[in-house]
Structures are given as structure tokens and as C-alpha cells.
KEBA-888779 format. One record per residue (C-alpha): x, y, z. Coordinates in steps of 0.5 Angstrom, whole numbers, plus 2048, in hexadecimal, padded with zeros to 3 digits. Example, Ala and Ser with C-alpha at 12.3 -4.5 7.8 and 13.67 -1.06 7.14 Angstrom:
BEGIN
8197F7810
81B7FE80E
***
This chain:
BEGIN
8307FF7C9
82B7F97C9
8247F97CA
81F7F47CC
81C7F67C4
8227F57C2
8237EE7C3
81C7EA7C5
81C7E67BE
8237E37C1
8217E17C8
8237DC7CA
81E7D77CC
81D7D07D0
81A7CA7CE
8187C87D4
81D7C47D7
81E7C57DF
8187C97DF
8137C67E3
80D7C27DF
8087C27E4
8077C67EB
8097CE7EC
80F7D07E9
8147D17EE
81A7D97ED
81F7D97F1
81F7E17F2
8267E47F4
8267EA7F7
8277EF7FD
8207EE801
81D7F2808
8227F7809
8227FD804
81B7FF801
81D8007FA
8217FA7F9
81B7F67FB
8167FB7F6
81B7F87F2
81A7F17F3
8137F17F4
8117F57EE
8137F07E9
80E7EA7EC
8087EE7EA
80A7EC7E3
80A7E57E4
8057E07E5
8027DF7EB
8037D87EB
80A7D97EB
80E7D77F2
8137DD7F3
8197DA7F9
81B7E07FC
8237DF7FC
8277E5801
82E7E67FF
82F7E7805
82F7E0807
8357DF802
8397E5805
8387E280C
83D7DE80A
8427E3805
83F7DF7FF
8437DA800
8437D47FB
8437CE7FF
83E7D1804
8397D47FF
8397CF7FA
8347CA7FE
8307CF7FE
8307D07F6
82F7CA7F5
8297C97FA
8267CE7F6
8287CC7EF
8257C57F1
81E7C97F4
81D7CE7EE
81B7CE7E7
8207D57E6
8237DB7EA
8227E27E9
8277E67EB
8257ED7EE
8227F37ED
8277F77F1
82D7F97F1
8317F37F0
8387F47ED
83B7F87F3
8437F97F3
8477FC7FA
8467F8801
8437F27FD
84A7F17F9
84C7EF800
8477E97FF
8497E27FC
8477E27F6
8497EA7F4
8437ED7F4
83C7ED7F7
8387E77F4
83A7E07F7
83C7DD7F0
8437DC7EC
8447D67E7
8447D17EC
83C7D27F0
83A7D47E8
83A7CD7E7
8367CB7EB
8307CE7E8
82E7CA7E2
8277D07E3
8267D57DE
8297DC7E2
8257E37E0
8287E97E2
8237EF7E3
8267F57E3
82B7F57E7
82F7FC7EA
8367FD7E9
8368007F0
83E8047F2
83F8097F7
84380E7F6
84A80F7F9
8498077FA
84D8017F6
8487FF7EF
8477F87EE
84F7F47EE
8527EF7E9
84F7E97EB
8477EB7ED
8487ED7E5
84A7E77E3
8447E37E7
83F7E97E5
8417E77DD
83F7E07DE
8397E27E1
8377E67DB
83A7E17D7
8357DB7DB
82F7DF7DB
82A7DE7D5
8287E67D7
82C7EB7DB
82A7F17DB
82B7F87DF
8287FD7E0
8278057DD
82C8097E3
8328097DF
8348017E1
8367FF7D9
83A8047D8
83E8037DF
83F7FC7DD
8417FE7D6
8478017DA
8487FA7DC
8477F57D7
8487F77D0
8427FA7CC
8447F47C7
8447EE7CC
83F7EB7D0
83C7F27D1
8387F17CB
8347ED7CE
8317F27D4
82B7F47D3
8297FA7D6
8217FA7D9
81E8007DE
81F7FF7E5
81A7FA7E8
8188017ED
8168057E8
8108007E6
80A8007EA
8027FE7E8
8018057E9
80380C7EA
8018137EE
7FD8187E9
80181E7E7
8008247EC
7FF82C7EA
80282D7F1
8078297F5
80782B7FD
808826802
810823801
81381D804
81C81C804
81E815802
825815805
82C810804
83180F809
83780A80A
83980580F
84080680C
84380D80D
84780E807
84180D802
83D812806
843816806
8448167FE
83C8177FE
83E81E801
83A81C807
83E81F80D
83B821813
839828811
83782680A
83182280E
82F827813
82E82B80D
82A82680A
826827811
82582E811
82382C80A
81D82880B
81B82C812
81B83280D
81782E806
81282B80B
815824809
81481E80C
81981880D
818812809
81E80D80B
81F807806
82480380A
825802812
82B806811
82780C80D
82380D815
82B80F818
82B815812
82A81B816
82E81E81B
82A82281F
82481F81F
82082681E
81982681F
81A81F81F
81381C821
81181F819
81781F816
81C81A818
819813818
81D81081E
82080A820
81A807825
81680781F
81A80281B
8187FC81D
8107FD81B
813800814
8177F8814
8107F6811
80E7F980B
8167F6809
8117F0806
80E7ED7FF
8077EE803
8087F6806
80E7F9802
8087FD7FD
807800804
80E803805
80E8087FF
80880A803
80C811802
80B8117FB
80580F7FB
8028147FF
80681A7FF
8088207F9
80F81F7F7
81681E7FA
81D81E7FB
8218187FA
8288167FB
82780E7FA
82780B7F3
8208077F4
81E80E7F8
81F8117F1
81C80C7ED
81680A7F1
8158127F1
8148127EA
81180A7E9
80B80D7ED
80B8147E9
80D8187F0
81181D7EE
81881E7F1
81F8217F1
82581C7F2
82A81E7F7
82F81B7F3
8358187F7
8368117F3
8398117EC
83280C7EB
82D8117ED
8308177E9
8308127E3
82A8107E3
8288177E3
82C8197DD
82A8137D9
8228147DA
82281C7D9
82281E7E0
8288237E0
8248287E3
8218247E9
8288217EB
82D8257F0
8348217F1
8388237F7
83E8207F5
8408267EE
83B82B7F0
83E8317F5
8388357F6
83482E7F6
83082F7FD
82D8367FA
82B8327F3
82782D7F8
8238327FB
8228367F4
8208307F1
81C82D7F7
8188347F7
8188337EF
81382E7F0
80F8307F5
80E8377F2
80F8387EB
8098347E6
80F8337E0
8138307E4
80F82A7E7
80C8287E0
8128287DC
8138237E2
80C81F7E1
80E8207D9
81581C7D9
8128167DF
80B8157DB
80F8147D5
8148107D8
80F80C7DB
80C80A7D5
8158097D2
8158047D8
80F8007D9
80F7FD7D1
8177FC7D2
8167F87D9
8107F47D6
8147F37D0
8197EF7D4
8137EB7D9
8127E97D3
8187E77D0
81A7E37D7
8137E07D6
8157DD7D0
81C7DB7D3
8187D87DA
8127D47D5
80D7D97DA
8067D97D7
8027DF7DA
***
């Protein structure tokens, strides 16, 4: 597998031409904004690293999904953004989604096919994109395949991030091809400007839950309506609060006991809206920040966990969250509802765990605090190799 290490003498770097030679440097950055908190920690984290010169045009997906990617309505939209900026980055976040978004028009969910790439004569980055596939639900098609090969292959860097993602597009395209050229970079959630100390004890605990819109996804989560009354009971019997990432998160419970302390309810959603923004999107990990340790069900629930050194058990109900545990040395603070029987009875004796057993809680400080410093030499390696791609001076 590549790393940043392996290849800095051999990135590919411009000379200027089509950059802007005087004024802000302009970067289209292509992402999910303003509707989930990790996506948004995702792309927000990356422009800390750069200059603050540099014009960041915030570009929602959204936009081409309106109109089902379709070529002839979205390309007047890449080319006044090819024409407005001085390159795209794509991502963080995960971009590279299979299932319903096979239904879009260029077979996969990002609005570029081999038509609406010629039109970008900018250098694209690719920034840690996710592999992002539900269980019991299609994985990427034919067709959004081939477009995702010649995005890497239009690309002057394409990475993806550490949650088991390269090996996943290993399945897909062969390891000898194009793969080759996948960079894998930690996950832009995972780094922050700083971190929580470590504690001798953790009390106080939050619950950072994941529900669908679509049933079948929460179905193969093992999410059924008396898996979720349990995860109630869970929470109320921990002391737990909620943490709801996405609007969706604020339906997860049932029976909203003890709602007012436990369950963040839905007239509260429109006052969260505002932390959904470059200038806020810190104070919506509020909980991280503040409380002692967690139980995450939601991939950036696990990574901006670990980025901020809170420790956490991942409640597994995607092959990503699980991934990403066993490839970073968390195999003891995951519990996957999809092969585990008896998982509901190893969450409470792992959650107890945390709270209650000294070796337990620093074994997880000892792997996440040599983990952050894995990680943070591994990103920077790559904002730099993205500097010299882009011509950017700090």
C-alpha cells in the first residue's frame, strides 16, 4: 500500500499555469455541507492546514443531486466553477456511495462521468474520501465504476481514508490497475488542533446514534424497533445523553424516555441547524468536548472520538465503523450488531469497562495517543504533497 512517504519525491507539481497570478487563490471544495456533523468536521478540519489567503468556494453536492447528476443540466454549473476557481478539492466525507445513488445519472454519487471531466482543465485533490456501502444494500454499479476510474485517473492526488476503504475499492478495481494510484490518508475528523487530556476515570457519557431514512439499511443494521428500545434502556440505565449528528439522528429513539435529559427531541432541531457552519461547526462536538467518554454508532462518531482523544466504544453497524477498528487496533472497544449473538450484553460489559476498570480505559488512551501521532505526520505529509501539486506557499 502507498503512503504519503512513499511517493513525495514523485508528486506531481504544476507550473503555474491556470493558477491565479496575483489576488486569492480560489478552491472549489466539493462536499456534503450543513447536514450532518462529521461530514462537515471532515471538510472544515482540512482548511485549517492551509493559508489563509486562500478562497475556500463551498461547493454542496446537493446541488447536482437536485438534478440526478444529470449531465446536461449540471455541466453549466462545472464550468462556472471551472472558470471561477483555481483547482477543486474533493471531500472529505464519504463520497464514494453504491446503493440509491446507483440510480443517479452518472451511476454513482458525485455528478462526474468522462463528459462533465472535460470540462475541468483545474487540478482536482481527492481528500480522504469514504467508501461508504450499507449492508444488504447494492455496492457501487458497473457504470459508477467506470466514472470513479477516471476521477482517480483525472486526479493529480486521490486518496482515501484509513476505515478500510482502499481495501473495498480493492474489490473493484484490480489491485494492479488504477488502484495503484490510491493513496490511503487518515480521515480528516480524526485531526483537530488539539486534544482532551487523558483521564484516570471516566463518569459522564454521551450516545451518538444512526438511523436511516431508508428501512432496508436500518434493517440490515439490525436496527428493529426493539434493538432501539433497548438502546434506550441502555442510555437511561449509563446516564448517557444523545448526541444526534444528522436531523435523521433526533427520530432514533422510540419512546422518548426520560426524554427532556436523554433524547434531544425534534423542536430543538432548528436552533442545532446553526452550528451546521464553518464558523460553529467546533461548537457542535460540544459533547466531545465536554463530556468523558462515549458510545458511537456513526463512522465520524467513532473517528472525531478518537480525533479528540475521548475514549469510545464503536456500536458497529456498518462494515466501515468496524473496519476502521480493526485496522487502527480498536478490536476491543468495537461490538458489531450484524455476527455477534449476544452483542447488546458485550456493549454493557465493555461500556462498564470503560468506566469501571483503570486497564481497560488506558489501553484505549495507549493505542489513540499513538494513533494520533500515526496520523497527524500521515495528513500533514499529504497537505504538503497537495501544496506542491496547487503551487501553495504558506
Amino acid at each position: 500500500m502507498k503512503y504519503m512517504g512513499d511517493i513525495m519525491s514523485s508528486v506531481p507539481a504544476l507550473n503555474g499555469d491556470g493558477l491565479r497570478k496575483s489576488g486569492r487563490m480560489k478552491i472549489c471544495h466539493l462536499g456534503n455541507y450543513g447536514k450532518n456533523i462529521g461530514d462537515n468536521a471532515a471538510l472544515y478540519n482540512i482548511r485549517q492546514f492551509y493559508p489563509k489567503s486562500i478562497e475556500w468556494i463551498s461547493c454542496d453536492l446537493g446541488k447536482f443531486h437536485e438534478r440526478r447528476n444529470d449531465v446536461g443540466l449540471v455541466s453549466a454549473m462545472i464550468k462556472e466553477l471551472n472558470s471561477a476557481c483555481d483547482a477543486f478539492l474533493i471531500g472529505g466525507g464519504g463520497m464514494i456511495q453504491g446503493g440509491a445513488m446507483n440510480t443517479l445519472l452518472t451511476g454513482w454519487n458525485l455528478p462526474f462521468n468522462e463528459k462533465t471531466l472535460a470540462l475541468i482543465d483545474k487540478p482536482i485533490i481527492c481528500f480522504g474520501l469514504g467508501v461508504n456501502l450499507f449492508r444488504g444494500m447494492p455496492g457501487l454499479s458497473e457504470v459508477g465504476v467506470a466514472n470513479l476510474r477516471l476521477l482517480i485517473e483525472k486526479s493529480a492526488l486521490f486518496s482515501v481514508r484509513n476505515d478500510g476503504s482502499r481495501e473495498t475499492l480493492e474489490k473493484y478495481i484490480p489491485i494492479n490497475q488504477i488502484i495503484d494510484k490510491v493513496l490511503e490518508v487518515p480521515d480528516p475528523g480524526l485531526i483537530f488542533a488539539s486534544q482532551k487530556d487523558r483521564k484516570s476515570v471516566v463518569k459522564k457519557g454521551f450516545f451518538q446514534p444512526a438511523k436511516n431514512g431508508h428501512p432496508k439499511i436500518n434493517k440490515h443494521r439490525n436496527m428493529s424497533d426493539d434493538t432501539r428500545v433497548f438502546l434506550e434502556r441502555f442510555c437511561i440505565d449509563n446516564s448517557l445523553i444523545s448526541m444526534p449528528h444528522t436531523s435523521k439522528d433526533f427520530n432514533f429513539f422510540i419512546n422518548k424516555m426520560g426524554a427532556k435529559d436523554l433524547v434531544k427531541n425534534w423542536r430543538e432541531f432548528k436552533p442545532w441547524l446553526h452550528l451546521l457552519s464553518e464558523e460553529r461547526y467546533l461548537d457542535s462536538l460540544g459533547c466531545y468536548r465536554e463530556l468523558d467518554y462515549c458510545v458511537a454508532m456513526r463512522g465520524h462518531g467513532q473517528l472525531i472520538s478518537c480525533g479528540l482523544n475521548v475514549p469510545s466504544i464503536s456500536l458497529s453497524t456498518q462494515d466501515k465503523v468496524f473496519d476502521f477498528a480493526m485496522k487502527n487496533g480498536y478490536k476491543d472497544y468495537v461490538v458489531d450488531t450484524y455476527d455477534q449473538n449476544d452483542w447488546k450484553k458485550i456493549l454493557i460489559e465493555k461500556t462498564k469497562a470503560l468506566r469501571n476498570s483503570k486497564n481497560y480505559l488506558s489501553e484505549w488512551y495507549d493505542i489513540n495517543e499513538a494513533n494520533l501521532k500515526i496520523w497527524r505526520k500521515e495528513f500533514l505529509e499529504f497537505v504538503d504533497a497537495t501544496k506542491v501539486t496547487l503551487c501553495i506557499n504558506d
